[in-house]
N, C-alpha and C positions, 0 to 999 in steps of 0.2 A: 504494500500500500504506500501512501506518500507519507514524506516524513512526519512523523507526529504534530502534532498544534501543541503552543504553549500554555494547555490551559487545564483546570484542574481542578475537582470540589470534591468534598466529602458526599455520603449520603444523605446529609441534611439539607442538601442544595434545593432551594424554594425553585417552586416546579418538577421536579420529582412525580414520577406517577404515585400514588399513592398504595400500592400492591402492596400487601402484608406479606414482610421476609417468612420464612418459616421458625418455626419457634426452635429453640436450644437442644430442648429432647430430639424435636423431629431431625435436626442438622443432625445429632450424635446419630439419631435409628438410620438417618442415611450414609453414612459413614461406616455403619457396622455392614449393612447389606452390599456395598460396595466395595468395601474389602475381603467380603467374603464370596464375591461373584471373581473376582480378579483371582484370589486364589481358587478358586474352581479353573477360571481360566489356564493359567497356570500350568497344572496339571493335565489339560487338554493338550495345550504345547507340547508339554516335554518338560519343563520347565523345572527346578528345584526351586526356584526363589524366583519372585519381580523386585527390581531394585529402581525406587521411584523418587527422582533427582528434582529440584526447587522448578516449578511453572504451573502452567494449567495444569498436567496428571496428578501432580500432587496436591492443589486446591480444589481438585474434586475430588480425590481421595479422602483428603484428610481433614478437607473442610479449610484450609491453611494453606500459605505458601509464603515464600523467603525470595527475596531475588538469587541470582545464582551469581555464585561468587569462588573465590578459589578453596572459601573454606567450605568443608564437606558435609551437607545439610543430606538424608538419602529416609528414604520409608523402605523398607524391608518387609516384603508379604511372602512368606512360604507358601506352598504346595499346601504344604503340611504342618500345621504346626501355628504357632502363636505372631502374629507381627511385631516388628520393632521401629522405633523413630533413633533416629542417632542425629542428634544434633550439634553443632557447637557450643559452650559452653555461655559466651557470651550473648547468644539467641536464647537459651532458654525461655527466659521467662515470658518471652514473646510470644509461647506455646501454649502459657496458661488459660484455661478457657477455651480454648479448642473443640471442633471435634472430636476429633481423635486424642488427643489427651482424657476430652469428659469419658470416652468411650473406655478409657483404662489400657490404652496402648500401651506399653513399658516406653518409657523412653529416656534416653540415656545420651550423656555428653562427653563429649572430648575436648579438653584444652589443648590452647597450643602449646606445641612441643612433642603433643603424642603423634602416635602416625592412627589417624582417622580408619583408613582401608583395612591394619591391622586391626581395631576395634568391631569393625563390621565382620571384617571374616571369623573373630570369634563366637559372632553372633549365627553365623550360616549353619543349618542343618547340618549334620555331621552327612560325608559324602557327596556335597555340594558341589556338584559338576558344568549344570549347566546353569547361567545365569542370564536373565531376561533383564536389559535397563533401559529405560525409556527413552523414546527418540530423540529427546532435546539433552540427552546427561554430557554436561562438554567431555571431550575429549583426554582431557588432563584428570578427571576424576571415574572414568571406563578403564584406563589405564592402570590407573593405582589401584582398583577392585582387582585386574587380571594378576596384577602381581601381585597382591597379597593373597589369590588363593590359585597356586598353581596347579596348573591342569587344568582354569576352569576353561568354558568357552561361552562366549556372549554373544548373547543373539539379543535381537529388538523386538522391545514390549509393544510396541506401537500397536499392531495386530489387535491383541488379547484389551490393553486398555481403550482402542477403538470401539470392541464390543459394547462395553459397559457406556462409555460415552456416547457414544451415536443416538442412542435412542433415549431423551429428554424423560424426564420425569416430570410428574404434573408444575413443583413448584418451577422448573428447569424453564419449560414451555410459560408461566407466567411471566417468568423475566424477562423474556425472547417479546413476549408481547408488551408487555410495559416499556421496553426499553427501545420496542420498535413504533408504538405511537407517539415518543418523547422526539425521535428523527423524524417522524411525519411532520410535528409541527414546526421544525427546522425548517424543511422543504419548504409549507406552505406561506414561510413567513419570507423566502430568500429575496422578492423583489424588492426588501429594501435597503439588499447589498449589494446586486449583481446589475450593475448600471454602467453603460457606456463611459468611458475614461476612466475607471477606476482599475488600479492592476487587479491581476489573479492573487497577490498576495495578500493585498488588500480587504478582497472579497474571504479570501480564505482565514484571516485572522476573525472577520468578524463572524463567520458560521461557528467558529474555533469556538468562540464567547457564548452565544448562542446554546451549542450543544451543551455547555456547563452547564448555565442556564436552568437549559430543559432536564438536568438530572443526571448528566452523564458524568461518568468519575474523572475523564479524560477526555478531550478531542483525538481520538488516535490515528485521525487519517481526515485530511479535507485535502480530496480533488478537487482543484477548479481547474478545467482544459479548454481555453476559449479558443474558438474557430481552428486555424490547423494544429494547437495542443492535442485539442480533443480527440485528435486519430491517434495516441498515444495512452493507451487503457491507462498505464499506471505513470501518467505525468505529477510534476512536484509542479505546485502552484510556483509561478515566476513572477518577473517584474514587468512581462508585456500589459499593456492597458487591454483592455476589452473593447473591441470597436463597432456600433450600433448595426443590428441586421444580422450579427455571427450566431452560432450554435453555441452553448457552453456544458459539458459535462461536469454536473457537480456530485462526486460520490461522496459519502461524510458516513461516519460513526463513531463509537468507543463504544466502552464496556460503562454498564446500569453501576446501579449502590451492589449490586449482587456478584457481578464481576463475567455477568453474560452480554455480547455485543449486538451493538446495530450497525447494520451495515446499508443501507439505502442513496439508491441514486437516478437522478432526474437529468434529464438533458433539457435545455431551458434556450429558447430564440431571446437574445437581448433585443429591445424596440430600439425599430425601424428596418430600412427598407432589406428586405432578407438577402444577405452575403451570395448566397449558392441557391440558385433558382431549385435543385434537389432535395433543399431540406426537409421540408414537409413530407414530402414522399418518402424518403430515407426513416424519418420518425415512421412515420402511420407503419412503415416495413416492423420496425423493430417492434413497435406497439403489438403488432401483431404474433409477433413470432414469442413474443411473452406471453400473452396470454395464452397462445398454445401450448404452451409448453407449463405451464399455472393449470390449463385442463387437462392437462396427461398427469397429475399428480394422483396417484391412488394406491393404497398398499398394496403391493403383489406386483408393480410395475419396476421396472428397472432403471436404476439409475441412465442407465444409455441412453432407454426409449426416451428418459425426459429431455434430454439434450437434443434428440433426434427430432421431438416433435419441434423446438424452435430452430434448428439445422435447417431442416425442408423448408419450412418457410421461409427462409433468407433466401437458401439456395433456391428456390422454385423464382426467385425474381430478379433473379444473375448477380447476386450478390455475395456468393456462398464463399470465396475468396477473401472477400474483406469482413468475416466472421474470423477473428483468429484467436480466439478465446476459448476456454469451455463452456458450458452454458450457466454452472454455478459450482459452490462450496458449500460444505458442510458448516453451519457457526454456531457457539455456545460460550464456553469459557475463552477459548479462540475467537479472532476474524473468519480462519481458514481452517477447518478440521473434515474429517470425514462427516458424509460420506461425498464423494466429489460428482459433481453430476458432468459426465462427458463421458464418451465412445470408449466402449471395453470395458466401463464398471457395469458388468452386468449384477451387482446388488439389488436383490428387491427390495424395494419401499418400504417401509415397517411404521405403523403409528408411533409416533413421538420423535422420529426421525426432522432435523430441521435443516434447511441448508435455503443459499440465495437461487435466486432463477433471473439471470443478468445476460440475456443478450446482447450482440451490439454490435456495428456495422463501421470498421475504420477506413477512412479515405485520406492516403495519406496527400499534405499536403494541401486538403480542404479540411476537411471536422471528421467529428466521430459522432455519434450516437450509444449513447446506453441507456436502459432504465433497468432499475433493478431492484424486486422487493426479498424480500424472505417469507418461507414459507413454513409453517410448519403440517408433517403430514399426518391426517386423521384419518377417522372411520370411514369418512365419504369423499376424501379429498382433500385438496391441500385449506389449510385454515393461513389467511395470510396477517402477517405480524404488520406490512404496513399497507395502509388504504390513500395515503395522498395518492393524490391524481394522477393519472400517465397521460395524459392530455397534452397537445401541444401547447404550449406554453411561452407568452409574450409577456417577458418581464421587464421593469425599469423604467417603465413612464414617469 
């Protein structure tokens, strides 16, 4: 996505949707249930042990998460057997209150000086062969687990922790909602940033403000891609002015008070007279190839076919060359997670599964086109997290 916005609130941020978090028990009873599906996982793999390093795996495991840093923060879930947290010593009490702390995890610390890897290996089931660590564990701490239990061999959790994450839990799916009508009202409000002679940077500061505003913990990403930016899916807002009659893609989100994201995006004509006699038609394409691909949502369908249904429609109007995207991403604790929707995920759809449906038609050298909402999939179909308008749209008077 484009480089983060400088902006930033707690969950008390006025404007907030109002959703009730889940209460302390219910965080611990999810925590107990997902630690104990992961180790089930596990043992499907092969697995001896999941070893689950500071990011989103670990704050939906543990309910908690740690930036990652050189000192060695890791959750320990056996096959078999009881899990462990091993922390740094100066983190501790940052753990108080937890999930997984209320839940009665052991958890145990290392000062520095010690060697961390040797503390964990003490901790590893006796015969600890194979170890599973998750896809984000940096490199420098994969390393020091190998060598402090020789012979082991590491393979990637990513698989086995996809399972348990893909498919949303009720309070999961509330956040996804809450946090995606909080980005609605960003969109519907943007005509009174996105005005001829104002740079993209400009524009992108003030949606920055804006997403605070509306409750979000973070601006983690504002595209603004005016007229030929916009053929550039993942441009960083610059210091060109925006020039009256252009196209502009504006993507924008961050992560709620809960730490689930929104991701939504509008392609907007600034007023006057229209840059590229094509635009209109270029939109109503892509208008279309979303919503097709928004009615191919149904459990039992595959992630491909949903790509495929907004695919054909691009391509059936000789456009299918300047599609050079997927058609969406899986989002939650993430921007970007499973399950990915494009050609050869043939996944079937599952309720509570949530991901974007973001077509888009780049012309390089003229503009680009995207709209993009999030869905989440139910009983009857996709249930959609945002309702602003996909309508052509003439902002800036």
């Amino acid at each position: 996505m484009a480089t983060p916005a400088a902006a930033s609130a707690d969950s008390s941020t006025p404007g907030a949707d109002p959703t009730p978090a889940p209460s302390r028990d219910g965080r611990t009873a999810a925590a107990a249930d997902r630690l104990a599906r992961l180790a089930e996982q596990a043992a499907l793999a092969g697995a001896d042990a999941v070893l689950v390093s500071p990011g989103a795996d670990l704050a939906y495991l543990a309910g908690h998460s740690v930036g990652s840093h050189e000192r060695f923060t890791v959750l320990l879930v056996p096959a078999t057997g009881a899990p462990h947290l091993l922390v740094p010593l100066l983190e501790r009490p940052g753990w108080d209150g937890t999930p997984v702390v209320d839940l009665g995890v052991t958890t145990l610390t290392w000062a520095d000086g010690q060697d961390p890897y040797r503390v964990l290996a003490d901790l590893l089931p006796a015969d600890s062969r194979v170890l599973a660590v998750d896809d984000h564990m940096p490199a420098v701490h994969a390393l020091g687990v190998r060598a402090a239990v020789p012979g082991s061999e590491l393979t990637l959790a990513g698989p086995a922790i996809a399972e348990l994450r893909m498919r949303k839990e009720p309070a999961e799916v509330d956040g996804l909602l809450a946090i995606g009508a909080a980005v609605d009202r960003v969109h519907e409000a943007v005509g009174q940033w996105l005005r001829p002679g104002r740079t993209e940077r400009d524009v992108a500061a003030d949606i920055a403000a804006a997403l605070v505003a509306e409750g979000h913990r973070t601006a983690d990403f504002v595209i603004v891609g005016s007229g030929p930016n916009g053929a550039s899916p993942h441009h960083e807002a610059s210091d060109r002015e925006i020039r009256p009659g252009e196209l502009v893609v504006i993507d924008i989100g961050g992560p709620g008070p809960d730490g689930y994201f929104s991701d939504c995006t509008r392609t907007y004509q600034v007023v006057g007279e229209p840059v590229d006699a094509e635009q209109r038609a270029v939109h109503d394409l892509v208008r279309r190839a979303q919503r097709a691909a928004v009615e191919a949502v149904r459990p039992g369908v595959t992630a491909q076919d949903v790509d495929r249904a907004a695919r054909t429609v691009i391509a059936e109007a000789g456009l299918g060359e300047r599609f050079i995207t997927r058609t969406g991403h899986g989002i939650g604790l993430e921007v970007h997670e499973h399950p990915y929707i494009v050609e050869g995920n043939e996944r079937p759809l599952e309720p509570g599964m949530a991901f974007s449906i973001e077509p888009g038609v780049y012309l390089p050298g003229r503009f680009g086109v995207r709209i993009e909402d999030i869905v989440v999939v139910g009983e009857d179909g996709a249930i959609p997290a945002n309702r602003a308008g996909t309508e052509y749209r003439v902002v800036g008077g």
